[in-house]
N, C-alpha and C positions, 0 to 999 in steps of 0.2 A: 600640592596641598591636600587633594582626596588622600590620594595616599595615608598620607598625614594622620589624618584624621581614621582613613580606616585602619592603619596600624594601631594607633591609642585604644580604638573599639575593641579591636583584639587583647590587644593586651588588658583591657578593664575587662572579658568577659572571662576571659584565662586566670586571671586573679578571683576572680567570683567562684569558679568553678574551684579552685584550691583552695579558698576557703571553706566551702561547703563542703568540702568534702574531705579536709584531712585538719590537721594538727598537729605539734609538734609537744607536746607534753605525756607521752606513752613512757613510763618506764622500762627501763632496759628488761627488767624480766615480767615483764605484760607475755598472758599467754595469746597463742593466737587468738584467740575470740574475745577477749578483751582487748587487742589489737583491732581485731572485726569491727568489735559492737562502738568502737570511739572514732576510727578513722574510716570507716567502709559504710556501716550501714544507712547511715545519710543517705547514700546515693546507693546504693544495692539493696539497699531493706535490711530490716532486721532479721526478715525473715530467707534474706538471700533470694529473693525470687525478681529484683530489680525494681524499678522505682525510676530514679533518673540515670542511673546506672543500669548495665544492663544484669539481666538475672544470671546467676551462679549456679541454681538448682532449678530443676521442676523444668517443664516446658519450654523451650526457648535458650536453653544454657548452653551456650552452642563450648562453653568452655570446660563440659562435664567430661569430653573423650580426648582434652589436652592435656598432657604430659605436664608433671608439676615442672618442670623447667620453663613452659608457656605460663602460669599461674606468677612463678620468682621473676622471669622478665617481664611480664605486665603490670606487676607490682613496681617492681624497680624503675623501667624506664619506661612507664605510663604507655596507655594503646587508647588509640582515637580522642575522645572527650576525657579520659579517665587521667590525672597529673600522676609523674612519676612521685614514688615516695622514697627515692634514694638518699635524701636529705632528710627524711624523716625519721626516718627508720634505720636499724642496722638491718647488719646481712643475716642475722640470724631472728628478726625480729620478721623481715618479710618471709624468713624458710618457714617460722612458725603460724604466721600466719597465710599461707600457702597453702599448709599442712591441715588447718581446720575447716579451711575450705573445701579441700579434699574429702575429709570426714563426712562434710554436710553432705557432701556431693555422692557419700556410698562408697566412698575407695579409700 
């Protein structure tokens, strides 16, 4: 019965957390930052530097010296607290927005 109960907890906080933090109404040609500023900055800030997410630029971005291929799978099939957006998103919808993250990032 714990169990039980602490699976449903999981599963309501996992649901909390995808909703805060994403959406499914992006148009297919949304550019990356309009991508960003509607499913990201919730939890990463608007200004990229984190918030309930963790920061992208500035101090602490420990994701600033990873290869955009780390940027497209963290996107795609979610890392730690962060939900994947595979069902969100297409595959050229997370390269673009990858790609503006990089931007922010200096590269």
């Amino acid at each position: 019965m714990r169990k039980r109960i602490l699976g449903a907890a999981a599963a309501v906080a996992l649901a909390a957390v995808m909703a805060a933090c994403g959406g499914s109404d992006v148009p297919e040609d949304a550019t990356g930052q309009e991508i960003y500023v509607q499913l990201c900055a919730r939890c990463h800030g608007s200004d990229l530097r984190g918030g309930t997410g963790v920061a992208l630029v500035g101090e602490g971005a420990e994701s600033i010296d990873k290869p955009e291929s780390y940027l497209v799978q963290s996107i795609y099939a979610g890392i730690g607290r962060m939900p994947a957006f595979r069902r969100t998103l297409s595959d050229d919808q997370i390269l673009r927005v990858a790609q503006y993250i990089m931007r922010q990032q200096g590269r």
